[in-house]
Backbone atoms as SQL, in Angstrom:
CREATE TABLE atoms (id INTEGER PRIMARY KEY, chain TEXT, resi INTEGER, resn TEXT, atom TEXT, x REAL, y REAL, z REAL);
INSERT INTO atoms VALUES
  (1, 'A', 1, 'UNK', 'N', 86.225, -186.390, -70.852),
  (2, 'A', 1, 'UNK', 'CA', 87.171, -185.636, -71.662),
  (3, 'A', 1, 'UNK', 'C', 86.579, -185.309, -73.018),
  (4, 'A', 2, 'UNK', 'N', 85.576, -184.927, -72.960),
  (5, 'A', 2, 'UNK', 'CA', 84.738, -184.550, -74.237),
  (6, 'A', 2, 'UNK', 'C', 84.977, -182.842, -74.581),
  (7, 'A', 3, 'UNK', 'N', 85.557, -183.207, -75.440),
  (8, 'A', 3, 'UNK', 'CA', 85.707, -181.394, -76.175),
  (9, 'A', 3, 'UNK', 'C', 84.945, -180.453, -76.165),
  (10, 'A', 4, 'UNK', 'N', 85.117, -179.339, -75.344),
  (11, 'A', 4, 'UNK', 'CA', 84.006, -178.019, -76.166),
  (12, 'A', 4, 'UNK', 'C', 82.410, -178.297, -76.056),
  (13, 'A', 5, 'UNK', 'N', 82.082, -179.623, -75.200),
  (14, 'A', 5, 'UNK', 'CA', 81.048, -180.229, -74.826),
  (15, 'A', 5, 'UNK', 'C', 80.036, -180.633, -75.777),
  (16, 'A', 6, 'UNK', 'N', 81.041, -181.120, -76.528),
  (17, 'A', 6, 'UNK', 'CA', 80.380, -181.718, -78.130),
  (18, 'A', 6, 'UNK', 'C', 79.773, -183.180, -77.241),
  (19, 'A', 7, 'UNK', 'N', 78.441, -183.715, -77.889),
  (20, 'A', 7, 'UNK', 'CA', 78.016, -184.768, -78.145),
  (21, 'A', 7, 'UNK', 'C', 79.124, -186.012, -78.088),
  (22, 'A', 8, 'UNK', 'N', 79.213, -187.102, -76.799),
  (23, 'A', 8, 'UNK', 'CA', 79.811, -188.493, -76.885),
  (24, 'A', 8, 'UNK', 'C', 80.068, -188.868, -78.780),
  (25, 'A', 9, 'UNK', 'N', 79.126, -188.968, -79.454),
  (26, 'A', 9, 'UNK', 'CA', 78.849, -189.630, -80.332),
  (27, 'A', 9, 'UNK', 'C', 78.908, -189.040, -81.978),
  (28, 'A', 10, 'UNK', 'N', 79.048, -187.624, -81.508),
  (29, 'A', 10, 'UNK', 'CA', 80.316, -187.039, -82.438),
  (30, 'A', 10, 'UNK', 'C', 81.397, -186.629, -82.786),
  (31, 'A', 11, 'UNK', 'N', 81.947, -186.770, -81.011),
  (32, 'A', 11, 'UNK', 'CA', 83.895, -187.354, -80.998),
  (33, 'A', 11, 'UNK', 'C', 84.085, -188.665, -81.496),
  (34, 'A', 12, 'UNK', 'N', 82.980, -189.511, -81.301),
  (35, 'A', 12, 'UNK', 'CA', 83.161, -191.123, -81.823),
  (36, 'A', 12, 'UNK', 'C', 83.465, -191.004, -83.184),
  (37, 'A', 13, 'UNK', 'N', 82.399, -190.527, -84.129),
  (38, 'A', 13, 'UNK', 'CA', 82.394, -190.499, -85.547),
  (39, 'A', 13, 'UNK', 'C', 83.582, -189.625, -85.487),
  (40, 'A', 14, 'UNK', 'N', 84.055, -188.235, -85.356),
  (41, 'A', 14, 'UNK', 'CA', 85.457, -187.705, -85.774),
  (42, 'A', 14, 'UNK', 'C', 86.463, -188.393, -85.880),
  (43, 'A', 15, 'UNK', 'N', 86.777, -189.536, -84.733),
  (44, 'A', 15, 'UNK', 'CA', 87.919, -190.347, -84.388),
  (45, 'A', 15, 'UNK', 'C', 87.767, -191.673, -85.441),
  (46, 'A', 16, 'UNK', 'N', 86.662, -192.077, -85.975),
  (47, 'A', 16, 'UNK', 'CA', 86.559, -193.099, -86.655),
  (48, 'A', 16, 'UNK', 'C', 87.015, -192.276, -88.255),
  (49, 'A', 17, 'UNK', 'N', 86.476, -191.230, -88.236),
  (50, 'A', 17, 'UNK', 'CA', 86.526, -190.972, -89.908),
  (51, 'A', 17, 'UNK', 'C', 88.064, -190.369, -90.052),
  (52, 'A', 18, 'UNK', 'N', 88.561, -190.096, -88.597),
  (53, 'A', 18, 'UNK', 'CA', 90.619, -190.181, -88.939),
  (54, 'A', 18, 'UNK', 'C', 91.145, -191.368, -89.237),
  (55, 'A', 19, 'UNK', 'N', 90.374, -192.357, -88.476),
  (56, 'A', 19, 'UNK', 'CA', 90.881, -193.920, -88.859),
  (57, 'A', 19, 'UNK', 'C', 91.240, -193.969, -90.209),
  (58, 'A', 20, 'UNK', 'N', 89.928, -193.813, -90.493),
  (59, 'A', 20, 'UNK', 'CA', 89.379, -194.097, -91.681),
  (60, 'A', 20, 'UNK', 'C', 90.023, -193.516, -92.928),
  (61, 'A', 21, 'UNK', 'N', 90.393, -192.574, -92.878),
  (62, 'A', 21, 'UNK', 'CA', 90.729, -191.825, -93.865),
  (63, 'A', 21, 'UNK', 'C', 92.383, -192.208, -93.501),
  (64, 'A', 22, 'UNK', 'N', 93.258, -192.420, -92.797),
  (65, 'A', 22, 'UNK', 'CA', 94.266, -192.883, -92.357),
  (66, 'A', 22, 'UNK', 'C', 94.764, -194.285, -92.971),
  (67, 'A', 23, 'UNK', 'N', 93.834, -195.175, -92.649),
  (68, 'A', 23, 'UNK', 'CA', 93.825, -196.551, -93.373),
  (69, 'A', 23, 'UNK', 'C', 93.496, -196.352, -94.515),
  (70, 'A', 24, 'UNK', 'N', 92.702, -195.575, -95.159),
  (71, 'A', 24, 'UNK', 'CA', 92.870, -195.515, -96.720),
  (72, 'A', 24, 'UNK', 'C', 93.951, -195.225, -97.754),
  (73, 'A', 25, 'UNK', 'N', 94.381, -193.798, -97.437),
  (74, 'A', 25, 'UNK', 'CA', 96.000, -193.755, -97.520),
  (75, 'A', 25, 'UNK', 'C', 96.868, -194.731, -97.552),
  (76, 'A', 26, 'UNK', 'N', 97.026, -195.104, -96.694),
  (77, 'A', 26, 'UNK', 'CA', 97.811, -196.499, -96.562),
  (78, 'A', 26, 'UNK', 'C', 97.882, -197.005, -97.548),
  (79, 'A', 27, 'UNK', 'N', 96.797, -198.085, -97.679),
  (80, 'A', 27, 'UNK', 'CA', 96.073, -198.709, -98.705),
  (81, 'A', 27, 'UNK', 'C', 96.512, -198.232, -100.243),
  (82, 'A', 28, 'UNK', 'N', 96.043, -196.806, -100.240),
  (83, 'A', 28, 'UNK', 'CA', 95.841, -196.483, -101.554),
  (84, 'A', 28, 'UNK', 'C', 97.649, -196.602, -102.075),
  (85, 'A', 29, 'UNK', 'N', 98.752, -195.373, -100.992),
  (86, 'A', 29, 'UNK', 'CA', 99.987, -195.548, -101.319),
  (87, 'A', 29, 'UNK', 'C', 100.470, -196.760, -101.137),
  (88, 'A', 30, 'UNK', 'N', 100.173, -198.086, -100.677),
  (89, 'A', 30, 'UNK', 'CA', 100.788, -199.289, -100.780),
  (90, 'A', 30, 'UNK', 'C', 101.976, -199.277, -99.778),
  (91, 'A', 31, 'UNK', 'N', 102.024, -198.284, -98.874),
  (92, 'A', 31, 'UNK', 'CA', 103.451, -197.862, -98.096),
  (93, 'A', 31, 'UNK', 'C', 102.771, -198.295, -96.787),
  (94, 'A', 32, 'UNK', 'N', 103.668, -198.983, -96.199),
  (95, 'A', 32, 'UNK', 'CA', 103.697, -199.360, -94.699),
  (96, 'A', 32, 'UNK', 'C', 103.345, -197.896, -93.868),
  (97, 'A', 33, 'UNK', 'N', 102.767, -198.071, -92.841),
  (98, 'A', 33, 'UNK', 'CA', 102.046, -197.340, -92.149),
  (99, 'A', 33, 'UNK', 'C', 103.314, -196.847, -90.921),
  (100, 'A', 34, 'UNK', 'N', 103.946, -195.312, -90.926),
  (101, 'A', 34, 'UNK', 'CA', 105.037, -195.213, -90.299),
  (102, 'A', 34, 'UNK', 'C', 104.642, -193.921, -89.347),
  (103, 'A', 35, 'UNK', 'N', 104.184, -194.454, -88.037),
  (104, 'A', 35, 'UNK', 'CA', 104.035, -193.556, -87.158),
  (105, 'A', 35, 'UNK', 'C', 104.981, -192.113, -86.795),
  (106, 'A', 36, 'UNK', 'N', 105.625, -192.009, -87.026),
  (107, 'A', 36, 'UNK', 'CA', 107.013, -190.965, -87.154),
  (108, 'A', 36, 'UNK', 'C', 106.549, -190.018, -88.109),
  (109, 'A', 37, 'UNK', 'N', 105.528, -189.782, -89.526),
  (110, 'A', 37, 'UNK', 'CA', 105.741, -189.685, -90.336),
  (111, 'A', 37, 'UNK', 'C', 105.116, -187.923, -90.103),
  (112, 'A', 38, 'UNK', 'N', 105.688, -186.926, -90.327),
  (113, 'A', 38, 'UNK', 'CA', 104.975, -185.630, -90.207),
  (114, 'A', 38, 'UNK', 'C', 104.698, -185.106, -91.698),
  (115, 'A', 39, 'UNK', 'N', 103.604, -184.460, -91.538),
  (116, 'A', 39, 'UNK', 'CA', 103.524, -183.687, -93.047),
  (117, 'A', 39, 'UNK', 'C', 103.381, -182.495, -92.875),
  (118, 'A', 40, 'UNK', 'N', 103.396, -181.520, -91.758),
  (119, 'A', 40, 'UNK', 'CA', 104.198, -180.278, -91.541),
  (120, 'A', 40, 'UNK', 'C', 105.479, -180.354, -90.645);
């Protein structure tokens, strides 16, 4: 299920740097992490 037949190992890094940037947020707003949450 690899996209557009991108490289294994640069869907890996895309999916890590959503983590990533996901858990920072968090972090930074101090707000519990609320799956529901849309921003459009």
């Amino acid at each position: 299920m690899i996209a557009a037949g991108k490289p294994k190992m640069v869907v890996v890094a895309a999916v890590m740097r959503k983590l990533l940037v996901l858990a920072y947020g968090v972090l930074k707003s101090q707000t519990p992490f609320n799956p529901a949450y849309r921003t459009a």
